[in-house]
MIDOSE-1310 file (N, C-alpha, C; in nm, 2 decimals, decimal comma, always signed):
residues 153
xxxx	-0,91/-0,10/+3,38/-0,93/-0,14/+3,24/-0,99/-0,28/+3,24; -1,08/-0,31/+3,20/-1,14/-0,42/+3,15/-1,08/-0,56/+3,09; -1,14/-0,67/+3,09/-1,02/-0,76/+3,01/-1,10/-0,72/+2,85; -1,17/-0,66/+2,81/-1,24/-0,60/+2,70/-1,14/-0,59/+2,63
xxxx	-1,14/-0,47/+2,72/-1,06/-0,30/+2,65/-0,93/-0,34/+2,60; -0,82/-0,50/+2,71/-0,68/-0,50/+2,72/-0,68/-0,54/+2,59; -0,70/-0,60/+2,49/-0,68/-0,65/+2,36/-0,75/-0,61/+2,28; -0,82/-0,48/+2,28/-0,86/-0,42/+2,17/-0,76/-0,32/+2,09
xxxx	-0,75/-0,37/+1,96/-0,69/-0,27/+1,88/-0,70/-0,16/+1,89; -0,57/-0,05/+1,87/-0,56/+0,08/+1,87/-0,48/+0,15/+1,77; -0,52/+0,28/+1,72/-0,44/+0,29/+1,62/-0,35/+0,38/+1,69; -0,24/+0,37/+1,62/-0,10/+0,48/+1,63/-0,08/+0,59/+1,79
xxxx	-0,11/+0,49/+1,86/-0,12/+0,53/+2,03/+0,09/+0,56/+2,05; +0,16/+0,45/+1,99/+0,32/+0,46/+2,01/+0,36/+0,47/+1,90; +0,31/+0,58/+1,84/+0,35/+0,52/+1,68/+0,34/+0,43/+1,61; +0,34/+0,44/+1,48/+0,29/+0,37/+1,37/+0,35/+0,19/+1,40
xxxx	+0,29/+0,10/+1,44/+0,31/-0,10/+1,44/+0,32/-0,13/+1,26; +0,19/-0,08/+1,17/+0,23/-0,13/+1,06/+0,18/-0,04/+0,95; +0,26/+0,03/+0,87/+0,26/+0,12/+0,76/+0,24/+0,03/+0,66; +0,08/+0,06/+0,58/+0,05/-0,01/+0,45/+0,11/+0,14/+0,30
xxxx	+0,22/+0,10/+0,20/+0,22/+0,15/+0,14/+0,17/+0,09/-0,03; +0,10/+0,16/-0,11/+0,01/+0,09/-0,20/+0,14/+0,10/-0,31; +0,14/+0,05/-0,41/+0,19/-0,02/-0,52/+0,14/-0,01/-0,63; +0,16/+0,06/-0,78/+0,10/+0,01/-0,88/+0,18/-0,02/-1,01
xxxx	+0,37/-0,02/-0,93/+0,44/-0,02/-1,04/+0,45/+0,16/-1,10; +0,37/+0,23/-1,09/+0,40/+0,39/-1,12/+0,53/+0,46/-1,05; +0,57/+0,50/-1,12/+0,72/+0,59/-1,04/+0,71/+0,66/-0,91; +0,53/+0,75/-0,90/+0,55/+0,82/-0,75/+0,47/+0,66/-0,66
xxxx	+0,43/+0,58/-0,68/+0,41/+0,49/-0,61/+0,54/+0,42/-0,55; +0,63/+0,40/-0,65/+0,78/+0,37/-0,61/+0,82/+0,45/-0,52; +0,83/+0,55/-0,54/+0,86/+0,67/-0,45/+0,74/+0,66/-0,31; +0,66/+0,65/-0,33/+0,60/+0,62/-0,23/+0,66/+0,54/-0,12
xxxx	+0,65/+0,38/-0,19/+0,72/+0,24/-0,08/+0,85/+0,30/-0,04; +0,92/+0,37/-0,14/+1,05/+0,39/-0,05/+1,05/+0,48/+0,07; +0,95/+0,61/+0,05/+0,95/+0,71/+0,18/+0,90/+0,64/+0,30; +0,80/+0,52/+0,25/+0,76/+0,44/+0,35/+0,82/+0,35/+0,42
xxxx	+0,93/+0,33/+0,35/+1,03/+0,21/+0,38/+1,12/+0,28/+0,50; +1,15/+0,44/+0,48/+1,22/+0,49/+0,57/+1,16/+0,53/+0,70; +0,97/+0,55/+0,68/+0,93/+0,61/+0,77/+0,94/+0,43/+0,87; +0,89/+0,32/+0,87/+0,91/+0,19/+0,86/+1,06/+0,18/+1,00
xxxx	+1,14/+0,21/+0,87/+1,28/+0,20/+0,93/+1,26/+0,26/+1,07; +1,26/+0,36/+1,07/+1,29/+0,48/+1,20/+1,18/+0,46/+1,28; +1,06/+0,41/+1,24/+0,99/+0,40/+1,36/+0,98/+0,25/+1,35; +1,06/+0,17/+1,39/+1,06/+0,00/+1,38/+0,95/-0,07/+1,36
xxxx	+0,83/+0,00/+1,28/+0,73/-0,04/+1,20/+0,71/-0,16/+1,09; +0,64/-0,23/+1,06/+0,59/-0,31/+0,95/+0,56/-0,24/+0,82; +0,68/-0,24/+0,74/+0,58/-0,21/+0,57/+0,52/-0,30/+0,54; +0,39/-0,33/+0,53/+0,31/-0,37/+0,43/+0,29/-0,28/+0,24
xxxx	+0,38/-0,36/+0,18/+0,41/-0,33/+0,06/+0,24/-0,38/+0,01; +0,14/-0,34/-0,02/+0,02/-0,36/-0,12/-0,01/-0,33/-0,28; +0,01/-0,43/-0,36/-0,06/-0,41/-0,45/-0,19/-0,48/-0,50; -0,25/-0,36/-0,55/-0,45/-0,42/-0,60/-0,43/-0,52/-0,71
xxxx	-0,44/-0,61/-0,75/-0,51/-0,65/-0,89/-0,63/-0,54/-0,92; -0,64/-0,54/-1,03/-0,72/-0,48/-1,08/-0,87/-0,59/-1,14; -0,98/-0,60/-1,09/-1,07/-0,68/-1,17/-1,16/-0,66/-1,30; -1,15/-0,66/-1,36/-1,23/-0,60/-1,54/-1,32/-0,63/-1,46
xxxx	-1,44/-0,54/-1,51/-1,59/-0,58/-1,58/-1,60/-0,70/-1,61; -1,73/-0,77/-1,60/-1,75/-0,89/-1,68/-1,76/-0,90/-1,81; -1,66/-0,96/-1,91/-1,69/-0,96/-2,02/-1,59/-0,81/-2,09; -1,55/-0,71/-2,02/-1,48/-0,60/-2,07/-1,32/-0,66/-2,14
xxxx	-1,26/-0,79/-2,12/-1,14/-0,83/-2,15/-1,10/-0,93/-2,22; -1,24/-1,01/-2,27/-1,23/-1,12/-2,39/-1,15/-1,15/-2,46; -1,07/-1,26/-2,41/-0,95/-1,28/-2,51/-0,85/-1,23/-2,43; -0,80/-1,11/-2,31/-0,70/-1,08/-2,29/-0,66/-1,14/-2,16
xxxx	-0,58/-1,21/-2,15/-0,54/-1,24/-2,00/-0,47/-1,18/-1,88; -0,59/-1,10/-1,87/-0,55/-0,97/-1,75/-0,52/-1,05/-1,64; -0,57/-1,15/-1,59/-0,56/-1,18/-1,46/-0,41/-1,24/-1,46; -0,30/-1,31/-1,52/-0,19/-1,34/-1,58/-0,10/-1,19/-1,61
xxxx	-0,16/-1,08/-1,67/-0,08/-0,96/-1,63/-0,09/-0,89/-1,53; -0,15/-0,92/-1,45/-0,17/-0,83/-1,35/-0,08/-0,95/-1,21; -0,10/-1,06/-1,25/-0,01/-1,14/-1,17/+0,18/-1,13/-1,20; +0,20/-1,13/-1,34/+0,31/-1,06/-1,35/+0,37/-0,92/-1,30
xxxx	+0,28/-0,81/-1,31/+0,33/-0,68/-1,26/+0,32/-0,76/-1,11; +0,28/-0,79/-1,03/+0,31/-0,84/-0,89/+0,40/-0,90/-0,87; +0,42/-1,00/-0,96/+0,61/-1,06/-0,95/+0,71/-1,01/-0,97; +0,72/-0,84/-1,02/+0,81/-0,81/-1,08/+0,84/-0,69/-0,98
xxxx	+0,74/-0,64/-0,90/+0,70/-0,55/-0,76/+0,76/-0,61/-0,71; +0,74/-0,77/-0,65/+0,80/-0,84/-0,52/+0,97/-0,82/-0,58; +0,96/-0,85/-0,70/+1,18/-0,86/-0,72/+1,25/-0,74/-0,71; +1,18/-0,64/-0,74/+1,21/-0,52/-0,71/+1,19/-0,47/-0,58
xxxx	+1,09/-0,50/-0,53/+1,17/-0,48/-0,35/+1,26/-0,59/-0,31; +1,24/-0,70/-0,36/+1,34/-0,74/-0,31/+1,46/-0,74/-0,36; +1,51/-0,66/-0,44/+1,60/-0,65/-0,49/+1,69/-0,54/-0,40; +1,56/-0,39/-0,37/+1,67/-0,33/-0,33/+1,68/-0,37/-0,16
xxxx	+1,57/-0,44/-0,10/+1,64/-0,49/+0,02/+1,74/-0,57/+0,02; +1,75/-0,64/-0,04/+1,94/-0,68/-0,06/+2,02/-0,64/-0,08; +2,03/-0,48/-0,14/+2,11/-0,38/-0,20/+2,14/-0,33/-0,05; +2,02/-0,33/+0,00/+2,05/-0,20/+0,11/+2,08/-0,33/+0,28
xxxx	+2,10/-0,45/+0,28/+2,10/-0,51/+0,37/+2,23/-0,45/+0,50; +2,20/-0,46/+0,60/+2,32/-0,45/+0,66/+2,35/-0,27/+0,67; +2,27/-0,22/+0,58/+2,28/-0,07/+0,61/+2,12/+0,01/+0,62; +2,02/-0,06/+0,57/+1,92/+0,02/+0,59/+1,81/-0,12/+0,62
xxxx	+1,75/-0,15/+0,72/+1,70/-0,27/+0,74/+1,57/-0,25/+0,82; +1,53/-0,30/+0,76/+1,32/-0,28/+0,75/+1,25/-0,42/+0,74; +1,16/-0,44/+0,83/+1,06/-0,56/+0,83/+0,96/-0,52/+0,73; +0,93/-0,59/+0,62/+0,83/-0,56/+0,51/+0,79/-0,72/+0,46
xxxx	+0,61/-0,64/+0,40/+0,56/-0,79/+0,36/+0,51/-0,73/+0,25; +0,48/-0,81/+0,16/+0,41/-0,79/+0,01/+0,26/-0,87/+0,02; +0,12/-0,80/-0,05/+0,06/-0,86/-0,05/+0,00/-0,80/-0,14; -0,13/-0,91/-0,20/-0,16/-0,86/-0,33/-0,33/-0,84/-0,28
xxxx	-0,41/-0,80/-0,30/-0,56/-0,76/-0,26/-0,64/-0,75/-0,43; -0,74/-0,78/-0,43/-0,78/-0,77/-0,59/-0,90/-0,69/-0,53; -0,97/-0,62/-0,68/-1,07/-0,50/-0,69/-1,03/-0,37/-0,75; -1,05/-0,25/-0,68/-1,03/-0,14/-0,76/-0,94/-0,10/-0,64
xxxx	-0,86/-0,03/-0,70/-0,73/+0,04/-0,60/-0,78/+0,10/-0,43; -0,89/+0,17/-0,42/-0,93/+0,24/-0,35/-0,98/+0,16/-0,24; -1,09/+0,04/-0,30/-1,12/-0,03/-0,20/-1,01/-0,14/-0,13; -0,97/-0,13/-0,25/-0,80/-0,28/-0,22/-0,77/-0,27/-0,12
xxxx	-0,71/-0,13/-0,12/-0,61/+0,00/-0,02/-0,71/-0,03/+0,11; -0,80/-0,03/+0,12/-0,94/+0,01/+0,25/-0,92/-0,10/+0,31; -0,93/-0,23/+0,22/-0,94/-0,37/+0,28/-0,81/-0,42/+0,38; -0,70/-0,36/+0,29/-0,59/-0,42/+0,28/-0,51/-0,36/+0,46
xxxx	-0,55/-0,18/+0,42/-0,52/-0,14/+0,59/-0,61/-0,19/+0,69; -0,75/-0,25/+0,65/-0,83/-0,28/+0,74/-0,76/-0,43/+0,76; -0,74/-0,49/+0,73/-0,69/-0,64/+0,73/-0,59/-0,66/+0,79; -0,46/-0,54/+0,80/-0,34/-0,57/+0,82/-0,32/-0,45/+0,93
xxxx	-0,48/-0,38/+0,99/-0,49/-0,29/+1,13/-0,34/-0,20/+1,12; -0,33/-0,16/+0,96/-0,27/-0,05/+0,97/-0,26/+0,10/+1,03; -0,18/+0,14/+1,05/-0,17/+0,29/+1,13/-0,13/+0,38/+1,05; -0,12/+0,37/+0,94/-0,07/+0,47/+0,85/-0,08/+0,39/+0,70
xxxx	-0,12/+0,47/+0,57/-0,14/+0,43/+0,45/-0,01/+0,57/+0,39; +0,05/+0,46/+0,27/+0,16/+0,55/+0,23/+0,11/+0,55/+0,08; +0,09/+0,65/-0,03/+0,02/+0,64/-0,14/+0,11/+0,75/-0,24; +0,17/+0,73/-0,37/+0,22/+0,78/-0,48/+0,10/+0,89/-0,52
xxxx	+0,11/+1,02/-0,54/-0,03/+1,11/-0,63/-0,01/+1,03/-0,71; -0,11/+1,11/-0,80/-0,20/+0,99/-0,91/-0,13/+1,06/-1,03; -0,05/+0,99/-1,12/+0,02/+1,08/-1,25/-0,09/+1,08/-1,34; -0,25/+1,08/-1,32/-0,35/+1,10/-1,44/-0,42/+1,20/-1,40
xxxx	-0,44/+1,32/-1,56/-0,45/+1,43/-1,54/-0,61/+1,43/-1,47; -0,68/+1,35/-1,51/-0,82/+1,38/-1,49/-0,82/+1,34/-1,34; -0,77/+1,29/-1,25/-0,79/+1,26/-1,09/-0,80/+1,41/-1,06; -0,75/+1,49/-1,09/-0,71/+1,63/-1,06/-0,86/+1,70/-1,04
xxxx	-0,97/+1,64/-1,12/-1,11/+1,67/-1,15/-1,19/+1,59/-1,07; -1,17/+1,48/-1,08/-1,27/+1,35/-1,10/-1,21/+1,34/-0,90; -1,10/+1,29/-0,86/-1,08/+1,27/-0,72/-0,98/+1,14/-0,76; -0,83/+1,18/-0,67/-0,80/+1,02/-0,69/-0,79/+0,94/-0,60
xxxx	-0,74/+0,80/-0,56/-0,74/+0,72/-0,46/-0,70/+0,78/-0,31; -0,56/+0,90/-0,30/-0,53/+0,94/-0,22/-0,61/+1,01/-0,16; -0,69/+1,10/-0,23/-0,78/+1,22/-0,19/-0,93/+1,15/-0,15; -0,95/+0,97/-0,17/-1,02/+0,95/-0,12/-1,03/+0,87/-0,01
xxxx	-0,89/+0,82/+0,00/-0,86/+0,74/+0,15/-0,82/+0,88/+0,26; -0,77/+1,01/+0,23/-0,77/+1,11/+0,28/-0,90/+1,16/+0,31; -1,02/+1,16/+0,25/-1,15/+1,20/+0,34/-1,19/+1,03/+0,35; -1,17/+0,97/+0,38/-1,24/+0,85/+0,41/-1,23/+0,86/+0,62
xxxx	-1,09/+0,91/+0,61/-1,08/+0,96/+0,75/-1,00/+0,87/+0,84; -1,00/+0,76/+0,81/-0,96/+0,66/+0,92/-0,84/+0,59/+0,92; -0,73/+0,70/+0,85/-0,59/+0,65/+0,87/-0,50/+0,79/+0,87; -0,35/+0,81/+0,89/-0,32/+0,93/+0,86/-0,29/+0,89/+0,73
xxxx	-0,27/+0,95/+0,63/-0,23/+0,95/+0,49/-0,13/+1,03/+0,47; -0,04/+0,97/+0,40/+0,11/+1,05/+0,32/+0,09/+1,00/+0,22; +0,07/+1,14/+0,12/+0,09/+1,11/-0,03/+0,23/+1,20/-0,08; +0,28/+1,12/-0,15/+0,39/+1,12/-0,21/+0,43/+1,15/-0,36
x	+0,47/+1,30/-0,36/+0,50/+1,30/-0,54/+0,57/+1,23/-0,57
């Protein structure tokens, strides 16, 4: 082997190093971080807890201060995991990090496993009817190809 080859990243060769699970405050998203939290646990993995900001259009939010709600749903994500990792200390115990990525969910998610050389992306289905039509984030980080994907009702 090469001195190249010795420190080039690999994915999920001994199992999953760091599980990115996405976040948007939605119930199967919740449900998500948690399945993630256990897959995490059992394979002595990194959750990376992600949530997107969302960025408006230019001009689409005049007068509203989305960037200020979108930073509170993120503070209230971080208390809520951390809330139940203190609930569960001492009985269910997982290395996890929270981070927040801004854009549209899809690319967030792309950046965010790309950034954090995830091995696995953990993602809630999408509870809006029209994804069902249109394609939602799961079904497009699922053909994007380049992670394994678990989506989670």
């Amino acid at each position: 082997m090469t001195e190249q080859h010795a420190h080039r990243f690999e994915r999920g060769t001994d199992g999953p190093k760091v599980i990115v699970a996405g976040v948007d405050g939605s119930d199967s998203s919740l449900r998500a971080a948690a399945y993630a939290a256990g897959q995490a646990r059992r394979q002595h993995a990194l959750l990376a807890v992600v949530y997107v900001q969302p960025v408006p259009a230019a001009g689409a939010a005049l007068g509203a201060p989305v960037a200020e709600t979108t930073d509170e749903i993120a503070e209230d994500l971080v208390a809520q995991i951390r809330d139940a990792a203190e609930r569960l200390k001492g009985i269910f115990e997982v290395r996890w990090e929270f981070h927040t990525f801004r854009g549209d969910p899809y690319n967030g998610l792309v950046s965010a496993a790309d950034e954090l050389k995830a091995d696995a992306v953990v993602v809630g289905a999408s509870e809006q009817a029209g994804h069902r039509i249109v394609g939602s984030v799961a079904v497009r980080l699922v053909k994007a190809g380049r992670w394994p994907v678990t989506v989670v009702p």
